[in-house]
The first five atom37 places (N, CA, C, CB, O) and aatype in JSON, in Angstrom:
{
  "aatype": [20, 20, 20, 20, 20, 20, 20, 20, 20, 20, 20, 20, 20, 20, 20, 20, 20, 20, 20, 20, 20, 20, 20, 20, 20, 20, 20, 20, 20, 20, 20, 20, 20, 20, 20, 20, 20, 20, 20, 20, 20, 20, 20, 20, 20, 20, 20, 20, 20, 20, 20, 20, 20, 20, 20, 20, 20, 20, 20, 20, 20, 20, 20, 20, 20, 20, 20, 20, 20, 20, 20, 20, 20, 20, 20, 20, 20, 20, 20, 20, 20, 20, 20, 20, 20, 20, 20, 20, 20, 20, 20, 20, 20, 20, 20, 20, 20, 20, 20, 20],
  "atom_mask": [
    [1, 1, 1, 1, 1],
    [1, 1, 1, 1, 1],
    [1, 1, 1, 1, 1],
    [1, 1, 1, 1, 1],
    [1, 1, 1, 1, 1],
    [1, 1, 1, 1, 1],
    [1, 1, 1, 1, 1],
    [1, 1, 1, 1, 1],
    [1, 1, 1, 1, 1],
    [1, 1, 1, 1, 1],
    [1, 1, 1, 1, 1],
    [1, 1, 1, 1, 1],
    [1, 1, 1, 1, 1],
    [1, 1, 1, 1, 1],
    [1, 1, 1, 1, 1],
    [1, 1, 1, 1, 1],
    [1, 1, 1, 1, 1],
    [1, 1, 1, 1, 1],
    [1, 1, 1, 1, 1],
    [1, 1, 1, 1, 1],
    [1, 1, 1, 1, 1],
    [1, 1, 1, 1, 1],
    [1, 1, 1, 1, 1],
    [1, 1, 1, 1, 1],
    [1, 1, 1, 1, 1],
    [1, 1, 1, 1, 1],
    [1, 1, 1, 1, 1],
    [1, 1, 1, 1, 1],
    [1, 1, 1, 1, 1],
    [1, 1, 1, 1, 1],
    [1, 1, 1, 1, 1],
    [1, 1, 1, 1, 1],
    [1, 1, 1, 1, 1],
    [1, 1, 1, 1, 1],
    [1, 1, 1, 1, 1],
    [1, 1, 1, 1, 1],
    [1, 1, 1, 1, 1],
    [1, 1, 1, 1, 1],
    [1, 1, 1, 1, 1],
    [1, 1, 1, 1, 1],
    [1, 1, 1, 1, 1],
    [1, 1, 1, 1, 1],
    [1, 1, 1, 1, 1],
    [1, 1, 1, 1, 1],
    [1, 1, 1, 1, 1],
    [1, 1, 1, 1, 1],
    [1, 1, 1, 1, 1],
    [1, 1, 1, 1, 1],
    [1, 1, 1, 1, 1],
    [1, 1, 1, 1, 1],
    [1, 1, 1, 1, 1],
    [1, 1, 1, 1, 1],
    [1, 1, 1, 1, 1],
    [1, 1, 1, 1, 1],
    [1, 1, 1, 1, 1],
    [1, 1, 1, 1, 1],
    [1, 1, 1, 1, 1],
    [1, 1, 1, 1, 1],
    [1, 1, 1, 1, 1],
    [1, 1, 1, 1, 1],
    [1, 1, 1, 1, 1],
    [1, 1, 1, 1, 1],
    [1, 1, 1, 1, 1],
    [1, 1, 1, 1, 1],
    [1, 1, 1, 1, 1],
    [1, 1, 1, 1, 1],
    [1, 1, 1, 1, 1],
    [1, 1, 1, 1, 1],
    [1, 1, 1, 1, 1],
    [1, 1, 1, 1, 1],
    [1, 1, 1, 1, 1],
    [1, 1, 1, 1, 1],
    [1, 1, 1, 1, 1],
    [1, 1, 1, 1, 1],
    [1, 1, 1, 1, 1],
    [1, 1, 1, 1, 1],
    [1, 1, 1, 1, 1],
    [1, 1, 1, 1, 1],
    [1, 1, 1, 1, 1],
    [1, 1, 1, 1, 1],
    [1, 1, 1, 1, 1],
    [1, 1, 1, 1, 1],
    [1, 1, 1, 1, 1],
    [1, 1, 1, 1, 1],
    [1, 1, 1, 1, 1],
    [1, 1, 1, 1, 1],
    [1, 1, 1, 1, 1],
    [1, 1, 1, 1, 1],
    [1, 1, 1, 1, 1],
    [1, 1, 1, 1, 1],
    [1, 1, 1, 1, 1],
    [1, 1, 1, 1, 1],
    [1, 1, 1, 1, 1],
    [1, 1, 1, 1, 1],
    [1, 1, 1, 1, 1],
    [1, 1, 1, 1, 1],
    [1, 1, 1, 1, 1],
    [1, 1, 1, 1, 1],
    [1, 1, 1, 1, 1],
    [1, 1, 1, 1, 1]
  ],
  "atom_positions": [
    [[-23.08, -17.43, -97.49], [-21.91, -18.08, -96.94], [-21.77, -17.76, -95.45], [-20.66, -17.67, -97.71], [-21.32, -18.59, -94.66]],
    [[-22.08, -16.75, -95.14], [-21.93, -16.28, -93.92], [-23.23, -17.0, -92.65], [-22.0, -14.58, -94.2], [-22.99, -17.46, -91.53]],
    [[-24.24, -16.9, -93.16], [-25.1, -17.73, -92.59], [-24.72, -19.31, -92.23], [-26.14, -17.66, -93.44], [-24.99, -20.05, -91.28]],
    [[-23.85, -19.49, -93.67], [-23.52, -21.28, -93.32], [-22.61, -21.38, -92.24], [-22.71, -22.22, -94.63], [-23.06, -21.88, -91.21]],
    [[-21.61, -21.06, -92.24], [-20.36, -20.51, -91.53], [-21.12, -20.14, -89.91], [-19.62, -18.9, -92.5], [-21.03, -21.15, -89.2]],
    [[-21.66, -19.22, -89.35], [-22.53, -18.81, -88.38], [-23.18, -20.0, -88.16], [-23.41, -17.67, -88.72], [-22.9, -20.45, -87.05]],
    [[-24.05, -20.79, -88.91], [-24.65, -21.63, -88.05], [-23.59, -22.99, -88.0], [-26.2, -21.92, -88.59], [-23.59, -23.61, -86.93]],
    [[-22.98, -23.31, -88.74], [-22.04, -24.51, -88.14], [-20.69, -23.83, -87.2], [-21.35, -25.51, -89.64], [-19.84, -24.55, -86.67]],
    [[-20.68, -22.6, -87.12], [-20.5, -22.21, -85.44], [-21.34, -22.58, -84.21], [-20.57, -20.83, -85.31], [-21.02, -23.08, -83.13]],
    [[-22.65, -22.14, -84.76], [-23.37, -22.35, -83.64], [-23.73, -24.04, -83.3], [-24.65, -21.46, -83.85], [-23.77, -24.36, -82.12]],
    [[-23.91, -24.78, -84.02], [-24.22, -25.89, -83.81], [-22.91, -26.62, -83.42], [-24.95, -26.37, -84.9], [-22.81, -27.78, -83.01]],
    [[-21.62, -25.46, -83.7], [-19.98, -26.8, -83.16], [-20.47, -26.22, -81.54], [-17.35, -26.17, -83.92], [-20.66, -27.0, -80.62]],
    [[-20.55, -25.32, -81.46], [-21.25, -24.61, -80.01], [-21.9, -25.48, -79.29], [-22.31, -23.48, -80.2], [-21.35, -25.81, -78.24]],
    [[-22.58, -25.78, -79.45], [-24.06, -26.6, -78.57], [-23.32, -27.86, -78.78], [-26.04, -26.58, -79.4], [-23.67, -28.6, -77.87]],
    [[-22.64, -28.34, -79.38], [-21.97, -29.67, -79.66], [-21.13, -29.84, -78.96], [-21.47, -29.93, -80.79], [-21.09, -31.06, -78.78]],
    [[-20.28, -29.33, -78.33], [-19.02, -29.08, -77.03], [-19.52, -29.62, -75.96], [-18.61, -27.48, -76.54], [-20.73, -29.49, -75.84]],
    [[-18.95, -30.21, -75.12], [-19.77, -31.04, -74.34], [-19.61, -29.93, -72.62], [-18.99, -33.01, -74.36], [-18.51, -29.57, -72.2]],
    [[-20.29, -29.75, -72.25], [-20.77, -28.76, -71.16], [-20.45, -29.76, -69.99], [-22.52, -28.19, -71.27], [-20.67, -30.96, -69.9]],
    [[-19.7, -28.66, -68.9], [-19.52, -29.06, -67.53], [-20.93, -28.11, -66.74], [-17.71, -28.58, -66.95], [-21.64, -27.13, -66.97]],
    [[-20.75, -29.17, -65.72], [-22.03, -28.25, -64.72], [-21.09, -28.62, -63.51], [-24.13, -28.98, -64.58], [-20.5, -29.67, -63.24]],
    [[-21.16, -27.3, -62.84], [-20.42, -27.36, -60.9], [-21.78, -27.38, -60.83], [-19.28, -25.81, -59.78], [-22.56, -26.5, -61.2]],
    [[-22.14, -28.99, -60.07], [-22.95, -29.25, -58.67], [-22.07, -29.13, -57.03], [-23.54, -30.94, -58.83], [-20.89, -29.44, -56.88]],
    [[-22.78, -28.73, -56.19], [-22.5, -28.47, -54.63], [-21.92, -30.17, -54.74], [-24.18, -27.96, -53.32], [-22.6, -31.14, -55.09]],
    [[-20.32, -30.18, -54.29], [-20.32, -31.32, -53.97], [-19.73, -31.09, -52.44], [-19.57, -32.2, -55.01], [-19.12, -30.08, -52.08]],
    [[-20.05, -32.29, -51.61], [-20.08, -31.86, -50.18], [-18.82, -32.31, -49.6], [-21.29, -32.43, -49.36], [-18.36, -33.39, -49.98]],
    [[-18.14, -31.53, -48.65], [-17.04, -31.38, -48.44], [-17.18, -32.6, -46.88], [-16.63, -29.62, -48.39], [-18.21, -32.85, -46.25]],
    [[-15.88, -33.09, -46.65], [-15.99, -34.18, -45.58], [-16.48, -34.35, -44.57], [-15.26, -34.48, -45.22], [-17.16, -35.29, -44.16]],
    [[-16.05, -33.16, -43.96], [-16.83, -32.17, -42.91], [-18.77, -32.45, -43.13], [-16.28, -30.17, -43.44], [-19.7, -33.08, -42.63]],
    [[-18.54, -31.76, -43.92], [-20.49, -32.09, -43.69], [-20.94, -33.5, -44.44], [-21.68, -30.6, -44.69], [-22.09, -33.42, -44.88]],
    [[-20.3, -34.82, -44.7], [-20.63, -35.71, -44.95], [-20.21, -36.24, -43.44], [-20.19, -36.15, -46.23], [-21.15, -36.93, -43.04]],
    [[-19.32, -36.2, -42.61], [-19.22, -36.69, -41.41], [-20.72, -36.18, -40.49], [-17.74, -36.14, -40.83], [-21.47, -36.92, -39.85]],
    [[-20.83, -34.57, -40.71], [-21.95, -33.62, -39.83], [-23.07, -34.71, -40.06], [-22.42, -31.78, -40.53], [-23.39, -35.48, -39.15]],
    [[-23.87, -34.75, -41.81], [-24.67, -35.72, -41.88], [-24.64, -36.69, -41.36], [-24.79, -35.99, -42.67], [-25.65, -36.97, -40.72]],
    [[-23.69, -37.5, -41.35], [-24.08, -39.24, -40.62], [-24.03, -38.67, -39.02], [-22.47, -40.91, -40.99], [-24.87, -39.34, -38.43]],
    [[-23.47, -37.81, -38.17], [-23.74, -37.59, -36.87], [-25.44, -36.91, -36.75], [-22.48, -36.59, -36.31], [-26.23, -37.45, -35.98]],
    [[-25.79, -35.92, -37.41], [-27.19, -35.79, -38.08], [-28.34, -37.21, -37.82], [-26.84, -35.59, -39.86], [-29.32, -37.17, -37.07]],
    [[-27.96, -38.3, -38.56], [-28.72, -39.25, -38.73], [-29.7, -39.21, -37.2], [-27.77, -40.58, -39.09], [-29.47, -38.7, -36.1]],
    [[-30.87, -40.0, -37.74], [-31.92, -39.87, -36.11], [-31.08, -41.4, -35.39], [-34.49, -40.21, -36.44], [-31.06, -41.21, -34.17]],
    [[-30.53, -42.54, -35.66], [-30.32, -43.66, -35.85], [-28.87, -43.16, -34.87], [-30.4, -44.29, -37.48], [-28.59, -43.24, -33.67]],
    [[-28.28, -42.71, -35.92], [-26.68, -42.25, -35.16], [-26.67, -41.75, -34.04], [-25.86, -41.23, -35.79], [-26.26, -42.19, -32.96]],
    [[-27.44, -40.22, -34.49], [-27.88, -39.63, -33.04], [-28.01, -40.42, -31.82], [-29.13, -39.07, -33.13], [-27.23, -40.28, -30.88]],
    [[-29.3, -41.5, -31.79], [-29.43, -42.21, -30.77], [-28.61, -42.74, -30.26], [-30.05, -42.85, -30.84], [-28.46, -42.67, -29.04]],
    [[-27.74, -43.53, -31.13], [-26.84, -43.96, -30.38], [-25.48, -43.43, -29.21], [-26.55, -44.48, -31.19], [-24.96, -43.81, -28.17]],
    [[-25.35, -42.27, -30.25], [-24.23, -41.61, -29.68], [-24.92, -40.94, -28.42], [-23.48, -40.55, -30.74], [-24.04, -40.87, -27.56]],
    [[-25.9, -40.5, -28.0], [-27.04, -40.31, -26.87], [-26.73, -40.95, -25.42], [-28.45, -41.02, -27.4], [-26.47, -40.55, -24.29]],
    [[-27.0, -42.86, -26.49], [-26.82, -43.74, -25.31], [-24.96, -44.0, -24.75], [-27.62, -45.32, -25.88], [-24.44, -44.77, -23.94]],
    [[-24.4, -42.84, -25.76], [-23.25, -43.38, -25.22], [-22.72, -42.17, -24.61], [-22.32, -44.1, -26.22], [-21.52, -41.9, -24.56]],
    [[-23.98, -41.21, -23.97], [-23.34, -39.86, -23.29], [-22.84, -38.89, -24.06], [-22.24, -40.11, -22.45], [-22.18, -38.04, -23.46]],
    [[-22.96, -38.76, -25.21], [-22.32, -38.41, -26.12], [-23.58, -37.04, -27.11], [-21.79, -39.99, -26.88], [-23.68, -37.24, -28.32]],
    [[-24.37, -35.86, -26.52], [-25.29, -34.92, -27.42], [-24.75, -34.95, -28.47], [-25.51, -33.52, -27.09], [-23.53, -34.96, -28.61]],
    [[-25.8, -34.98, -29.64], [-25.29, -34.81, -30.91], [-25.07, -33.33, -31.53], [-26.16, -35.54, -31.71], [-24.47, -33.05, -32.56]],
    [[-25.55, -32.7, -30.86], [-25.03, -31.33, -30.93], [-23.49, -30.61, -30.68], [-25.8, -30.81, -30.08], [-22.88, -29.82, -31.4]],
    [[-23.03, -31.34, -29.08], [-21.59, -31.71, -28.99], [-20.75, -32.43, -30.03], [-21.49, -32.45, -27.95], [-19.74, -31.84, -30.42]],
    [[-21.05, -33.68, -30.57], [-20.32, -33.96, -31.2], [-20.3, -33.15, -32.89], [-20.49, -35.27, -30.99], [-19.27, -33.39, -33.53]],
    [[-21.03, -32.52, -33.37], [-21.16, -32.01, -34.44], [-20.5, -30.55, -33.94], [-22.64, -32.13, -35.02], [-20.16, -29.86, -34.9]],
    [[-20.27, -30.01, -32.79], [-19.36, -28.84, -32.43], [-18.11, -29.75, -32.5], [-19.67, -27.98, -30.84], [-17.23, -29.49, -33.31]],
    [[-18.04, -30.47, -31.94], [-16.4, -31.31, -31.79], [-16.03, -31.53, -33.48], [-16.52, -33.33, -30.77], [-14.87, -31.41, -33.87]],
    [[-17.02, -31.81, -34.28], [-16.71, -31.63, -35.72], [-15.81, -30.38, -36.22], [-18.03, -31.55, -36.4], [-14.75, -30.27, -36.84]],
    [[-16.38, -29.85, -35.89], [-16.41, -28.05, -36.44], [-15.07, -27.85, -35.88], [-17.8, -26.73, -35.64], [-14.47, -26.88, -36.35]],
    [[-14.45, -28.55, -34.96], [-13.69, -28.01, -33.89], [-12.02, -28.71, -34.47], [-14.43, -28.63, -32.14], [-10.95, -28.13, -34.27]],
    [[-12.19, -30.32, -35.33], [-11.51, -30.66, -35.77], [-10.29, -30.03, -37.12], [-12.21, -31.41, -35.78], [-10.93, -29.41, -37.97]],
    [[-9.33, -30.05, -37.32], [-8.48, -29.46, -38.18], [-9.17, -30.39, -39.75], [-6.61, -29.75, -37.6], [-9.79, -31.46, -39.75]],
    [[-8.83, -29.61, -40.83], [-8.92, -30.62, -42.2], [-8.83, -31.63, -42.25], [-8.24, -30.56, -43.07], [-9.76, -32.3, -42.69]],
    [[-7.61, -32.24, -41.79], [-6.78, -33.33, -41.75], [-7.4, -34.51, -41.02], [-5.53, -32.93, -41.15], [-7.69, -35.62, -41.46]],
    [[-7.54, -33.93, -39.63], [-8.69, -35.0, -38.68], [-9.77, -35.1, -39.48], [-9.31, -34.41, -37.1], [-10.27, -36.2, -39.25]],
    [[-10.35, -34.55, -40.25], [-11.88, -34.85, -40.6], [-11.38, -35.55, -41.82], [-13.09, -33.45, -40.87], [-12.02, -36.59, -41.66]],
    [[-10.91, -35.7, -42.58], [-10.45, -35.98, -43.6], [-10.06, -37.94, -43.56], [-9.22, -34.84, -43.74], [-10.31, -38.88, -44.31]],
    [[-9.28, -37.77, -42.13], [-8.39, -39.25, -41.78], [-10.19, -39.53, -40.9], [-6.22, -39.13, -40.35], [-10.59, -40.68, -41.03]],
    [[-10.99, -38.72, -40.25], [-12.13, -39.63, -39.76], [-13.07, -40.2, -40.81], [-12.98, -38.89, -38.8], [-13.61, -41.31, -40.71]],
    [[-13.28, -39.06, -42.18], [-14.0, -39.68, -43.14], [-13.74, -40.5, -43.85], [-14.35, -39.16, -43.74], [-14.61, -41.08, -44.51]],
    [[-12.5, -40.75, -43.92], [-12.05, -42.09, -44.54], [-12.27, -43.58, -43.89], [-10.62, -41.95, -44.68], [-12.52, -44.58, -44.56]],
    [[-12.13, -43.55, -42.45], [-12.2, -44.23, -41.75], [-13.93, -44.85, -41.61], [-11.5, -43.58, -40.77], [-14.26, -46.01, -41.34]],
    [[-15.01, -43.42, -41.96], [-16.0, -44.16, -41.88], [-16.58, -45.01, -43.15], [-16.83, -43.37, -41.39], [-17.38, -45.94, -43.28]],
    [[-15.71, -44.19, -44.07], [-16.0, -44.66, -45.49], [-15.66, -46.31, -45.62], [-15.02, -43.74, -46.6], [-16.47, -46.98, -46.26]],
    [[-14.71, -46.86, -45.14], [-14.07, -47.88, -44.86], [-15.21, -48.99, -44.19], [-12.86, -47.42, -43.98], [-15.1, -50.16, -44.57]],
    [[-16.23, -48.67, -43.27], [-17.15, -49.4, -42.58], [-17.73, -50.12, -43.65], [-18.1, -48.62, -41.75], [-17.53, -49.88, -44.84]],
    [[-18.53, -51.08, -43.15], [-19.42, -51.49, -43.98], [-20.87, -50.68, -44.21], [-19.58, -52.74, -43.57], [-21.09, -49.65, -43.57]],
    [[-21.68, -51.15, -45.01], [-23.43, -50.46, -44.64], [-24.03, -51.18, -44.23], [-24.42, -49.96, -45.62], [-25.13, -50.64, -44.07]],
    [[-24.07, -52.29, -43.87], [-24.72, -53.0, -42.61], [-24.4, -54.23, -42.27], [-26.02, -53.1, -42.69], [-23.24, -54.64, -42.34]],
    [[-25.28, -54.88, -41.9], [-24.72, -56.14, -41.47], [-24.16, -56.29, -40.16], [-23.78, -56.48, -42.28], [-24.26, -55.45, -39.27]],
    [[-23.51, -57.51, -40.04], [-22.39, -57.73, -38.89], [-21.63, -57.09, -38.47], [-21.68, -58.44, -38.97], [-21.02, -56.55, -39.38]],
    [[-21.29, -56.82, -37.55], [-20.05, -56.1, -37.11], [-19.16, -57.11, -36.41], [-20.38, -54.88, -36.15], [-19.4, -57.93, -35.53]],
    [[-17.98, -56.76, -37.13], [-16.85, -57.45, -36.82], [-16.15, -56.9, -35.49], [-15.96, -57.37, -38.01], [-16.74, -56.01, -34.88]],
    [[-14.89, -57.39, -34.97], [-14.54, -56.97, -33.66], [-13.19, -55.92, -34.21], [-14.14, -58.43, -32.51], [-12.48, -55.23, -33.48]],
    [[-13.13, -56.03, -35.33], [-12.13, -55.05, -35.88], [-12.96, -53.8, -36.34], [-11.24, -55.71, -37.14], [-12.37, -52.75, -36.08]],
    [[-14.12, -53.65, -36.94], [-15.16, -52.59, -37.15], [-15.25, -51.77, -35.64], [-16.73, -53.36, -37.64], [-15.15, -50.55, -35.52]],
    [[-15.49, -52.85, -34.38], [-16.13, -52.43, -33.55], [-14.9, -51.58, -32.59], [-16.99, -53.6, -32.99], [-15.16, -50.59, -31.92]],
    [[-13.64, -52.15, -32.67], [-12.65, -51.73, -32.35], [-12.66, -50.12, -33.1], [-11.61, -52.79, -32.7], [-12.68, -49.07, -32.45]],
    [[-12.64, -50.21, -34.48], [-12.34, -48.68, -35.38], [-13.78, -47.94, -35.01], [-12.11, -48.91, -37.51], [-13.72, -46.74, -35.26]],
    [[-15.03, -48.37, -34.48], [-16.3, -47.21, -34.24], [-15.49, -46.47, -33.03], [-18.18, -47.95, -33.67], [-15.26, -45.27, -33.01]],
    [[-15.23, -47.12, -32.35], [-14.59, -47.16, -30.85], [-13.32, -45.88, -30.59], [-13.8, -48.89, -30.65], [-13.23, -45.06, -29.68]],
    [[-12.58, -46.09, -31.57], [-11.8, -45.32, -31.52], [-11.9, -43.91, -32.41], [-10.86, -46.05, -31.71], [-11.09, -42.98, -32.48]],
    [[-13.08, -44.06, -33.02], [-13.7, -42.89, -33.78], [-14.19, -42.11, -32.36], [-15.1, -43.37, -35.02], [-13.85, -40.95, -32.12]],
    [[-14.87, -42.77, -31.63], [-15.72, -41.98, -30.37], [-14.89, -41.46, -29.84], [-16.5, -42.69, -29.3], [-15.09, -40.32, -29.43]],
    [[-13.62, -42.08, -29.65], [-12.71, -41.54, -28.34], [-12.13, -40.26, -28.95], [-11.34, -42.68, -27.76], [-12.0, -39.28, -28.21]],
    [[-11.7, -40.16, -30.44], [-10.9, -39.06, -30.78], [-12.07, -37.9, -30.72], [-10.08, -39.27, -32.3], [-11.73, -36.76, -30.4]],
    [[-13.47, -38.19, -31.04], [-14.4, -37.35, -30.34], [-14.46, -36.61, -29.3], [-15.1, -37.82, -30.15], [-14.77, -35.42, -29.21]],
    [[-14.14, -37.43, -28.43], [-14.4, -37.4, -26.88], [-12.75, -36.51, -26.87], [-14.63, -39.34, -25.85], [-12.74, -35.36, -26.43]],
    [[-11.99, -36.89, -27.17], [-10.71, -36.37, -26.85], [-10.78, -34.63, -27.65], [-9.38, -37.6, -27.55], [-10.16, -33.68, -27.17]],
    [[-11.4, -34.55, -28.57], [-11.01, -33.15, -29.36], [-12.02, -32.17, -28.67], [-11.25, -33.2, -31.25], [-12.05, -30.98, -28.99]]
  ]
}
């Protein structure tokens, strides 16, 4: 009896459905990454802008700013056209850059 008991413990055991913590990445380094990019980089380059600077200007931002910028990039499209309202919101992503 005890054996039966023990193993339909063990098998309600393994039957429980298991969480796993994966690294999930905080806004901050999903913003760092896309400034990272070789693509991004360049650009921000041609716009006077080291990508090294701006990934310190990251670091440099409160929660909140990174938080209201990652939303903002989340919001973009992934490619295509750019609209004059997109191009307006890249625009003002740079400046709060430039400003912090």
């Amino acid at each position: 009896m005890k054996k039966i008991l023990g193993g339909l413990l063990l098998a309600f055991a393994f039957a429980l459905p298991q969480a796993y913590a994966g690294l999930v990445p905080t806004e901050r380094e999903r913003v760092k990454a896309l400034i990272e990019r070789p693509e991004v980089a360049q650009q921000m380059e041609k716009m006077g802008i080291p990508a090294k600077e701006a990934l310190a200007r990251v670091d440099a931002m409160t929660d909140e700013e990174v938080r209201s910028l990652a939303g903002r990039l989340d919001a973009l499209p992934a490619g295509g056209q750019i609209s004059s309202q997109t191009l307006l919101l890249i625009c003002l992503v740079i400046i709060l850059l430039l400003l912090i």
